[in-house]
N, C-alpha and C positions, 0 to 999 in steps of 0.2 A: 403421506409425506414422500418426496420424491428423495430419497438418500442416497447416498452413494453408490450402492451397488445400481439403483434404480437409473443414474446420472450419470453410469456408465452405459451402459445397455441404452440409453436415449443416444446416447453419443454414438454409438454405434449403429444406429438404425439409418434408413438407407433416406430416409426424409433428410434428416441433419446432415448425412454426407452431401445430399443435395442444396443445401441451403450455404456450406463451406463453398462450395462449387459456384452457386453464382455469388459468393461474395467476391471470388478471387476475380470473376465478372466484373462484376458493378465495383466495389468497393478494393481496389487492387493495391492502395497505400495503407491499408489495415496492415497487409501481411510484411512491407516493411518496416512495421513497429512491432508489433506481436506474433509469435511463432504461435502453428499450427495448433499446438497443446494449446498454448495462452488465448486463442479463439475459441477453443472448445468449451473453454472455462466462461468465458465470456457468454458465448452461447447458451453455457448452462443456469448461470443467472439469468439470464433473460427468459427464458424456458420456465424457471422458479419464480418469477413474478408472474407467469402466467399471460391474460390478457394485458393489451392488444399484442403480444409478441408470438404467444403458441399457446394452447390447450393441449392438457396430457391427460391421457387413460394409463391406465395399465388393468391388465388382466393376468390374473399370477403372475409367470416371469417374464410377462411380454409389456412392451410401453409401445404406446402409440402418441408419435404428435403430430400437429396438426399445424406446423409453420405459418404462420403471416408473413412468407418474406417480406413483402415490401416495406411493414411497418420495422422487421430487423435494420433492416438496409438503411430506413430514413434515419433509425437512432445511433447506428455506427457513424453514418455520414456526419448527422448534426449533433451528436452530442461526446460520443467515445474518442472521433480523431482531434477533433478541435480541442478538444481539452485532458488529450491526454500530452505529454512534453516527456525528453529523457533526460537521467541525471548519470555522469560520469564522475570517477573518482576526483578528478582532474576541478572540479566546481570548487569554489571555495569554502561554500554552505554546506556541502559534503562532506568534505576536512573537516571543517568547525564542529561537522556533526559528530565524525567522530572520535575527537578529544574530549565531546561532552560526555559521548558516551561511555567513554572510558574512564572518565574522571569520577560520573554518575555513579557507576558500578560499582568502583571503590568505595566514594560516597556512603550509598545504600546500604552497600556491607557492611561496615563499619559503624552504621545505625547513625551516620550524619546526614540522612533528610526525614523528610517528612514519610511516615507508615501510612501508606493508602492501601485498600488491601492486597493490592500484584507486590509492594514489595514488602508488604508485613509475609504472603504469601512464598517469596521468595529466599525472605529470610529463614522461618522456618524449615526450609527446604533444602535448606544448604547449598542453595543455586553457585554454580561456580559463577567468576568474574565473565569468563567469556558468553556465556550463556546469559546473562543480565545485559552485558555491553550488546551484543545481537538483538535483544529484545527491544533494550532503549533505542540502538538505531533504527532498528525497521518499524516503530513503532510513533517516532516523528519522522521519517524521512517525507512522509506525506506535507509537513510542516513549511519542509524547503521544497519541496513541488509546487507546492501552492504560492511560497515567495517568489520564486522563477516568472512561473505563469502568470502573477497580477504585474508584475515586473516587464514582462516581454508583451503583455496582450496592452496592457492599459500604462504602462511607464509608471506604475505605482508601488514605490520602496515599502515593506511590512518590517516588522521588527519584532524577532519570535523571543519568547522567555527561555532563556538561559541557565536561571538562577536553581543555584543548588541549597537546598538549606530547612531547616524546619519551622521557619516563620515564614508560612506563604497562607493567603487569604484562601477563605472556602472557593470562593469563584472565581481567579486568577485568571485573568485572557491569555489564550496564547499566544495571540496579540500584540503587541505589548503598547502600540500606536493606536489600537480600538478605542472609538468613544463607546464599546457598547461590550460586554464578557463574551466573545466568539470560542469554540471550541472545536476544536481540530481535531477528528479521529483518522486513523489508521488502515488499515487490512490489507496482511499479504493474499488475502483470498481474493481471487478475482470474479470465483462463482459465488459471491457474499451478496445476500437478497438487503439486508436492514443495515442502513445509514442511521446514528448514536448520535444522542448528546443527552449532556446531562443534565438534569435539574438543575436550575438555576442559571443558565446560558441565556440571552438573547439569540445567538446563533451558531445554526451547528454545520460545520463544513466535514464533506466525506471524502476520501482519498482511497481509492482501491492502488497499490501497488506491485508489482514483480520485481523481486528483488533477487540476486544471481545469490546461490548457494554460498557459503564460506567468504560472507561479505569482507573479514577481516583479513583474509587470507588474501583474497584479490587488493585489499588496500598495501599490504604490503609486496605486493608485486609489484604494483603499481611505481612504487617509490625505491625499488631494487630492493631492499632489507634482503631478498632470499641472497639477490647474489653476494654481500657482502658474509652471508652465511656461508655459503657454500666456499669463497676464497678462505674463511676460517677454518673451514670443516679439510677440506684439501694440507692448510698446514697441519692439520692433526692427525688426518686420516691417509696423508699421499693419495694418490690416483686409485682411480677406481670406477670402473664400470657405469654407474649409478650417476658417481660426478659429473661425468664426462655428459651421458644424457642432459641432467639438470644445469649444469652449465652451455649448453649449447641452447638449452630453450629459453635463459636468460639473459645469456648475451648475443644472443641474434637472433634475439625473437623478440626484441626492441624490453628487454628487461622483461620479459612475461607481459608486456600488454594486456591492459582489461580489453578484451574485445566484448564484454558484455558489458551490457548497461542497463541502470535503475529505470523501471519504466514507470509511471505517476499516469493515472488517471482520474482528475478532478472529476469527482463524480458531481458535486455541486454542494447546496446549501439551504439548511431548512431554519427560516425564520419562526422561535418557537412562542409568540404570542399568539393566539388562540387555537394551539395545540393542544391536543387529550396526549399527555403522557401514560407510557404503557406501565402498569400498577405490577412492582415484584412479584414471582409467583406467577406470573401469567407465562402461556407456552405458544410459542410462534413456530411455524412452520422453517426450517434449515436455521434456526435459534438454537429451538428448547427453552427450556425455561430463564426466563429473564431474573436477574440475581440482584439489581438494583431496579426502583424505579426510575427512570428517565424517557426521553425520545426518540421512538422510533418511525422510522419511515422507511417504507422500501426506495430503495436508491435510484429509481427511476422516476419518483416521482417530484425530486428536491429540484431547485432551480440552478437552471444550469446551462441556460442561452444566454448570448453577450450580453442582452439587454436586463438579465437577470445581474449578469457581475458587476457592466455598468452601474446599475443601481444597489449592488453590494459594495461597493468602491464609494460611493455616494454620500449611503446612510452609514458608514459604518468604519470611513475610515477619514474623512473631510475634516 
């Protein structure tokens, strides 16, 4: 298994510096969407599926790979730029996001939805509010990435579920305009090998995204709340040092600006009619052990060419 420590050490070898080297080459509008780190990560998924992208050895603390750039290079080209797209606070679907998830949070806590086991899990755990509302946002934002991009690629309006509550169906679309149960997963990992859905889906779409640290913290920048804090904090506390800083980066620094942004990349979509789903218990490589049965695929191999979403647009939302 190639783990972490292993996936640093590949990162660091002097093939993969090489292979960053002609991307910044060939491939030069990667690196105005994804920083340096966020290519490595990329890199290292690609590395973890193995063929046709690189073969790895290692011998004790030493990793060897063995790059295929060009077949790197075609899948950044055709599959990673085209479909990846960014989201800013500033979106509407991102606000909306998150009032849900703040509403969600409450919700949950208070044992008004439905117990699935992340939030029977969280319940027990005494999960604060903020740590729950993080979770539920980053955990659909893939959701409105995916309405953007069928929006902007193909002029096709989606309509995600909303609904808070304890009477929701076993196989609920998330969807909500599907003729067919579509399931929408997640992941803020970007070196993530296995694209999910669940039993009982007709289709399962994957979203790998980067999402900027202290997502709630940038929302309210975004919207001043700090500075109306700080003009409070000033009547109470007079002048000071500290203010003076924090009020200079809020008010002429265009209210704290997100200058980051949510980055989505549609990894694509696995149609699960004559699929073997993977049986609980079983252990996959940068997995471990699988906890439910459902489907897995490694995320390079789901559909995910125009002519593939064309005909997800087709079947699945006509």
């Amino acid at each position: 298994m190639l783990n972490e420590r292993y996936a640093k050490l590949l990162l660091e070898s002097v093939q993969t510096v090489n292979v960053i080297k002609e991307l910044k080459r060939n491939v030069k509008t990667l690196f105005d969407v994804y920083s340096e780190k966020e290519t490595f990560e990329i890199l290292t998924s690609l590395a973890r599926v193995g063929e046709p992208f690189a073969s790895i050895s290692k011998i004790d603390k030493k990793v060897e790979v063995s790059w295929n750039i060009e077949n790197v290079v075609r899948f950044i080209k055709d599959t990673i730029i085209p479909n990846t797209l960014l989201l800013d606070y500033k979106d509407r679907d991102v606000i909306e996001l998150l009032m849900f998830s703040m509403e969600f949070a409450f919700s949950m806590l208070e044992g008004n939805t439905k117990a699935t086991k992340t939030q029977k899990g969280f319940r027990e755990r005494n999960r604060d509010v903020e740590t729950v509302m993080v979770n539920t946002f980053v955990g659909l934002i893939g959701e409105v990435g995916l309405r953007k991009f069928l929006k902007e690629k193909f002029s096709v309006e989606i309509e995600l579920d909303r609904s808070i509550g304890t009477d929701i169906s076993q196989y609920k679309s998330d969807i909500v305009n599907s003729n067919k149960p579509v399931s929408i997963k997640t992941t803020p990992n970007l070196k993530a090998v296995w694209a999910e859905c669940p039993i009982g889906y007709d289709v399962g779409v994957f979203v790998k995204v980067s999402v900027p640290e202290a997502v709630f913290i940038n929302a309210l920048a975004q919207v001043c709340a700090f500075r109306k804090l700080v003009d409070f904090s000033k009547q109470v506390l007079g002048e000071s040092h500290i203010l003076k800083n924090i009020e200079h980066r809020l008010y002429y620094d265009k209210c704290g600006a997100i200058k980051n942004v949510i980055k989505c990349f549609i990894c694509g979509y696995m149609e699960t009619e004559g699929l073997e789903p993977t049986e609980k218990g079983e252990k996959l490589l940068y997995l471990g052990e699988v906890k439910e049965k459902r489907y897995l695929l490694e995320f390079t191999k789901l559909k995910s060419a125009e002519k593939d979403w064309k005909i997800f647009v087709e079947r699945f939302l006509s």
